[in-house]
PATOR-544558 format. One record per residue (C-alpha): x, y, z; residue in three letters. Coordinates in steps of 0.001 Angstrom, whole numbers, padded with zeros to 6 digits, always signed. Layout:
<kolkols>
XYZAla
...
</kolkols>
This chain:
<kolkols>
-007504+031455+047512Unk
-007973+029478+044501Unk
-003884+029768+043579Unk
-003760+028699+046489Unk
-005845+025241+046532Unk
-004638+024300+043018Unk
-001419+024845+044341Unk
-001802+022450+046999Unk
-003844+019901+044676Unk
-000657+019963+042696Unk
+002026+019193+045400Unk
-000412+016269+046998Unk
-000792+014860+043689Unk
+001990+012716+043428Unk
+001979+011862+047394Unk
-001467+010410+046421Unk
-000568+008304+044053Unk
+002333+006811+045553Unk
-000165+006235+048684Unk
-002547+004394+046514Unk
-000018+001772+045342Unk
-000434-001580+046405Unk
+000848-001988+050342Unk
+003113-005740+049405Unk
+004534-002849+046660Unk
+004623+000484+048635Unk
+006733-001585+051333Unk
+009515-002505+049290Unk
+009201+000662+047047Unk
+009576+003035+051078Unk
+012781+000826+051890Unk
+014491+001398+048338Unk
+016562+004334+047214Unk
+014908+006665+044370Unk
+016864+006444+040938Unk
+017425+010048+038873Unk
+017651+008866+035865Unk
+018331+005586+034665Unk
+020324+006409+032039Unk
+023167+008487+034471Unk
+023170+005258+036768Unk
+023590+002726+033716Unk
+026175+004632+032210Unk
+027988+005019+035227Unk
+027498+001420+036240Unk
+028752-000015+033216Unk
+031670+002470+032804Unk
+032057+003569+028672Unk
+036263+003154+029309Unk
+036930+002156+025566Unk
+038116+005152+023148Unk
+041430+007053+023275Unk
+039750+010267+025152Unk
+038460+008380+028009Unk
+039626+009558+031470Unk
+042464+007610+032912Unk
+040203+007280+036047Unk
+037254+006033+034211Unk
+037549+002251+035090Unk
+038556+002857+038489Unk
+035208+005519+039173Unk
+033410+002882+037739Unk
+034625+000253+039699Unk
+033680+002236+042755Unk
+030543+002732+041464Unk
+029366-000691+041151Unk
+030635-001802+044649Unk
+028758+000964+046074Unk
+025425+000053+044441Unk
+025808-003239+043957Unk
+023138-005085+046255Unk
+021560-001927+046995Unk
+017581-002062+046498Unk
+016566+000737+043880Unk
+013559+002859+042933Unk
+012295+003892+039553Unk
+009625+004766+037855Unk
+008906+004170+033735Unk
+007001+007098+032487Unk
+004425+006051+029693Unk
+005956+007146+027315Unk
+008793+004621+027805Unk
+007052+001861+028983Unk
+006962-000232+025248Unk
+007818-002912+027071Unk
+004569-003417+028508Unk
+002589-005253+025997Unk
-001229-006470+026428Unk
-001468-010666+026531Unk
-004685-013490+026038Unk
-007416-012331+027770Unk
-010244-014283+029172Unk
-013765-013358+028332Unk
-015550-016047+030837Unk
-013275-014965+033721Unk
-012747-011307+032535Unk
-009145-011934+033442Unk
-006295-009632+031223Unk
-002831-010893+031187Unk
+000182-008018+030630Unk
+003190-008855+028814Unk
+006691-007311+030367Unk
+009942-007696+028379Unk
+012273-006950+031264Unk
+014472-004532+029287Unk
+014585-000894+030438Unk
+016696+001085+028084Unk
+018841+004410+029381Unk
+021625+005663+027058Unk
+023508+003584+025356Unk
+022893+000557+028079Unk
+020303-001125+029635Unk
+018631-002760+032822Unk
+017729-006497+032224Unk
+016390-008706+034584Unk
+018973-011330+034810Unk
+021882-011254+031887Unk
+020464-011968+028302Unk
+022522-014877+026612Unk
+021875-014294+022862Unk
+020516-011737+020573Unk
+017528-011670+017764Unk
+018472-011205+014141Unk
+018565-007165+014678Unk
+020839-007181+017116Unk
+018405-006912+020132Unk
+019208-009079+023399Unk
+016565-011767+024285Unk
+014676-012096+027575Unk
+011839-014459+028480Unk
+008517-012421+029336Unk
+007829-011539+033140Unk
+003351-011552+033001Unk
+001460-010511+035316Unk
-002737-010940+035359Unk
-005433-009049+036999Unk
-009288-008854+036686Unk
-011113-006240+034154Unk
-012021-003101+036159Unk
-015903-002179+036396Unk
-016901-000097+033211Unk
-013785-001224+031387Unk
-013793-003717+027924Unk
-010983-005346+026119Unk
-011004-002503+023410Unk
-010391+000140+026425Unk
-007707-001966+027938Unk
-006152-002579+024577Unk
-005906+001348+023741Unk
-004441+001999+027077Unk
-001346+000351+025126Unk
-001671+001766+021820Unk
-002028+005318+023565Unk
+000609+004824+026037Unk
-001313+005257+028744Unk
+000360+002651+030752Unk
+003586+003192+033280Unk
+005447+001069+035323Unk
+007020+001582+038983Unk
+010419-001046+039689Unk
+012169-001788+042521Unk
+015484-003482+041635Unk
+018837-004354+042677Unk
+021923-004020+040471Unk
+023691-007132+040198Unk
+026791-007392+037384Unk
+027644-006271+033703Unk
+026977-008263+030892Unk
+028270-007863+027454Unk
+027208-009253+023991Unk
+028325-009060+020381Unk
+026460-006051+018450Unk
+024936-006655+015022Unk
+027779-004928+012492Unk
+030963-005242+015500Unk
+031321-004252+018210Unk
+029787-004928+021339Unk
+026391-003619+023829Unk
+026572-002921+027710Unk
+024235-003766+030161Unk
+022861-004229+033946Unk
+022096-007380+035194Unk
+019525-006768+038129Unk
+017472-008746+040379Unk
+013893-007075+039647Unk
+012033-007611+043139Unk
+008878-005422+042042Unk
+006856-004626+038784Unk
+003862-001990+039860Unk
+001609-001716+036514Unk
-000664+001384+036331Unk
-003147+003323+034227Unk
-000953+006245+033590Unk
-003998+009128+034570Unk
-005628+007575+037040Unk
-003485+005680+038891Unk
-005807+002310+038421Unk
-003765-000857+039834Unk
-003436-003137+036502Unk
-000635-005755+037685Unk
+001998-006664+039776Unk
+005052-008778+039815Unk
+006683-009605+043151Unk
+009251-011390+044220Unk
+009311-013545+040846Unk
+006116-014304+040586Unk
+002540-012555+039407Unk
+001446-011312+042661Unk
-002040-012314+041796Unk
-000969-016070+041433Unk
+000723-016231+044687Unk
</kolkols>
């Protein structure tokens, strides 16, 4: 019997999370279509049709790639692990209010997802986006040296609703050039990796908590 429960703990884990998220978030994240893996989806987005052993259908799948998901509203999730772009900001110690830093690059392969296309690149080659921030209020029992280690530890994960937009292209640092997505990011749902504790959330290009 006890296989059993822990069994079913295990399959209702994730359901519970999801149903936890915030409602403005859990709508948009219900109507979008779940991602595999960003990576696949870049790659085949972009199309890598340079090289002499690339398939002479390779631009073409491509091209019928990005018309069928172009405009389509997307699901993914940003495990902790990958989630460096989540980066803790000021914090307030009258108000208790935390601010969250979000470089809207998401990395997969050799390519990337940006919100909107980045125009230049810093001196290592990286592309450069403005930060996305999102604030929210300092949980009951929690202090800024907690909330800071939940970055440190990566202990933080993001969930991302997006739509795929375009290509861009820039120069790469030594020749060459770097692929990516331009997307419309419609949703940013910030979480304490364990628990599930709501930390932020960016909607519709704005911090939801400022709206």
């Amino acid at each position: 019997m006890n296989r059993i429960l822990l069994a079913a703990a295990l399959f209702l884990a994730p359901a519970l999370a999801l149903a936890d998220a915030d409602p403005r978030f859990a709508k948009l994240r219900d109507e979008a279509e779940p991602l595999g893996g960003l990576g696949t989806f870049l790659e085949k987005f972009v199309g890598a049709c340079d090289g002499p052993f690339v398939d002479s259908q390779c631009k073409a799948n491509a091209e019928a790639f990005r018309k069928k998901y172009q405009g389509k509203r997307l699901y993914m999730i940003v495990t902790e692990d990958d989630a460096t772009m989540l980066t803790p900001g000021p914090y307030s110690l009258g108000t208790g209010e935390y601010s969250i830093n979000i470089t809207p690059f998401f990395p997969g392969g050799s390519s990337a997802l940006t919100h909107g296309a980045p125009k230049k690149t810093d001196g290592n080659g990286n592309p450069i986006l403005p930060y996305l921030t999102v604030t929210g209020d300092m949980p009951a029992g929690w202090n800024l040296q907690m909330f800071n280690r939940l970055f440190s530890t990566r202990s933080v994960r993001a969930q991302i609703v997006f739509t795929p937009q375009s290509v861009w292209t820039l120069p790469k640092k030594g020749g060459g050039k770097s692929h990516g997505v331009t997307a419309r990011i419609e949703a940013i749902f910030i979480t304490e990796g364990r628990s599930g504790q709501a930390m932020g959330l960016w909607l519709h290009g704005k911090d939801a908590k400022k709206r």
